[in-house]
C-alpha positions as CSV (number, residue, x, y, z in Angstrom):
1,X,-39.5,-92.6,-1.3
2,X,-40.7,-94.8,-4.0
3,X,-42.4,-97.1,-1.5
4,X,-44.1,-94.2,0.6
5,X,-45.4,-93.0,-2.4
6,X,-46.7,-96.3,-3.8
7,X,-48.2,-96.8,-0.5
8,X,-50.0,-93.2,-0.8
9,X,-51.3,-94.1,-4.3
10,X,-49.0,-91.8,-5.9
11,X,-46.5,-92.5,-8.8
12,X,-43.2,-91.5,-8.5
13,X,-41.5,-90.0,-11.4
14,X,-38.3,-88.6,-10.4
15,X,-35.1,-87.5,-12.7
16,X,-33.1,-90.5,-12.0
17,X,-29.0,-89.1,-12.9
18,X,-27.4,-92.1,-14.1
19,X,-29.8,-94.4,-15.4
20,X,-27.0,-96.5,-16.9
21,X,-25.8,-97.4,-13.2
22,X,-28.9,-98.5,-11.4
23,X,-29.7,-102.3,-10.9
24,X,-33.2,-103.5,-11.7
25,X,-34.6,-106.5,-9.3
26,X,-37.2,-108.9,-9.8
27,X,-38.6,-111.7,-7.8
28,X,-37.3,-114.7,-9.7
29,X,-33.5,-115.6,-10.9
30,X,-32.0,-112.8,-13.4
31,X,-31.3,-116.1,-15.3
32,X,-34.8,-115.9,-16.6
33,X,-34.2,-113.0,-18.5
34,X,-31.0,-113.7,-20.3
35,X,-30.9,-110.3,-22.3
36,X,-31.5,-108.1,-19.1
37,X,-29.4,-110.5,-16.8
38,X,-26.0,-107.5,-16.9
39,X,-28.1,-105.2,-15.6
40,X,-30.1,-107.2,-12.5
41,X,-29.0,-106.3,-8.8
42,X,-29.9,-108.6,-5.7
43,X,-33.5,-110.5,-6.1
44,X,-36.7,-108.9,-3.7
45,X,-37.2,-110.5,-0.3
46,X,-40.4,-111.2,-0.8
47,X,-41.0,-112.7,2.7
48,X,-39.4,-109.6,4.7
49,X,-41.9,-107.7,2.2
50,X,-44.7,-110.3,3.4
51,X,-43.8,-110.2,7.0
52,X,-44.1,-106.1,7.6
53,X,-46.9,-105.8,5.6
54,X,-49.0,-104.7,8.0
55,X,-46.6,-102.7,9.8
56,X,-45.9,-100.9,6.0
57,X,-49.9,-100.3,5.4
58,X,-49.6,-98.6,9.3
59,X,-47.3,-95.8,8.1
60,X,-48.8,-95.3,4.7
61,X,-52.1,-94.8,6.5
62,X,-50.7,-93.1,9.5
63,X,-49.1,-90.9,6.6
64,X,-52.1,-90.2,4.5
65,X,-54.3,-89.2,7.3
66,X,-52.0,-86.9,8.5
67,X,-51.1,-88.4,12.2
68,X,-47.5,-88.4,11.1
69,X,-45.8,-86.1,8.8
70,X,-44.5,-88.3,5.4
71,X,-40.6,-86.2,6.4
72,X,-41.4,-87.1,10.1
73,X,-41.9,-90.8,9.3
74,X,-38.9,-90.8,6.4
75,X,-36.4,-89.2,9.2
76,X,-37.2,-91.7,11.6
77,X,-36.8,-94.8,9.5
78,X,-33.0,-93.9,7.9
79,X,-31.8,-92.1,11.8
80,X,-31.1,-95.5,13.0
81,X,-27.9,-97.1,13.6
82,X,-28.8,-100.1,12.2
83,X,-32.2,-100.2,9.9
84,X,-34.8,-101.4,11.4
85,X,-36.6,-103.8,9.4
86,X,-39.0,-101.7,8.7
87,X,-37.2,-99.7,6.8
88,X,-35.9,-102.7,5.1
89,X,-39.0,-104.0,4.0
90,X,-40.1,-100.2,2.3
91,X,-36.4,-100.3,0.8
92,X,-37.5,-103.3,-1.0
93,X,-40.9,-102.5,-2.3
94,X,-39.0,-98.9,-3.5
95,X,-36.7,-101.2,-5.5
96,X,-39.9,-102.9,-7.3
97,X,-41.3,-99.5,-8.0
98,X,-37.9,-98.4,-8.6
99,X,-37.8,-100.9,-11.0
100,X,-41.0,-100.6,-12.7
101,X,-40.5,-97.2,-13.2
102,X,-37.1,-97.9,-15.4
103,X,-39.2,-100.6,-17.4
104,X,-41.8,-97.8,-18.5
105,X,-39.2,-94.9,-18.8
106,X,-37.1,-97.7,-21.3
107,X,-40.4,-98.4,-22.4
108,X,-41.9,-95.1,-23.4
109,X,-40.3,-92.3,-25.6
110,X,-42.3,-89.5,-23.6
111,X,-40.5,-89.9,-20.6
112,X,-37.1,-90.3,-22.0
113,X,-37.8,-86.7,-23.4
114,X,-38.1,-85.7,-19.5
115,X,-34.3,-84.6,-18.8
116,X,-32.8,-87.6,-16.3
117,X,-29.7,-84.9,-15.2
């Protein structure tokens, strides 16, 4: 969802329950940031990112001029057995937005006031 949207031009802003468990990722080594390094998760395949590019930019479009309904395209992508690798690359550009989006909620006292439950 974060990565359709960001492909839209729409933030997402959702109530995230659990803050305290999610992982942030980043491009380079966690090591980098030593006092964030506890609460990094797996680093952002940037070439499976670079590699379905294209393919990504062909949904969002096909999404915003309404050729394909956003639930149609959403449905498709997590139905498969196995994810395609698609899916994979729009999982990991949801995990940047994912990610910047906890880095400006940590960030800004405004929307920690927004209930996360």
């Amino acid at each position: 969802m974060f990565a359709l949207c960001h492909l839209l031009g729409f933030r997402f802003a959702p109530r995230i329950p659990n803050l305290s468990h999610r992982k942030l990722h980043a491009f380079g080594p966690s090591s980098r940031w030593p006092t964030l390094e506890p609460f990094f998760g797996n680093r952002i395949d940037e070439p499976l990112i670079t590699r379905h590019r294209d393919d990504m930019l062909r949904a969002g479009t096909s999404v915003r001029m309404g050729l394909v309904p956003a639930s149609l395209l959403l449905r498709r992508l997590g139905s498969y057995p196995r994810q395609n690798a698609l899916a994979l690359a729009l999982r990991e550009v949801g995990r940047i937005e994912r990610t910047l989006f906890t880095l400006d909620w940590l960030d800004d006292p405004s929307l920690r006031r927004i209930p996360t439950a």
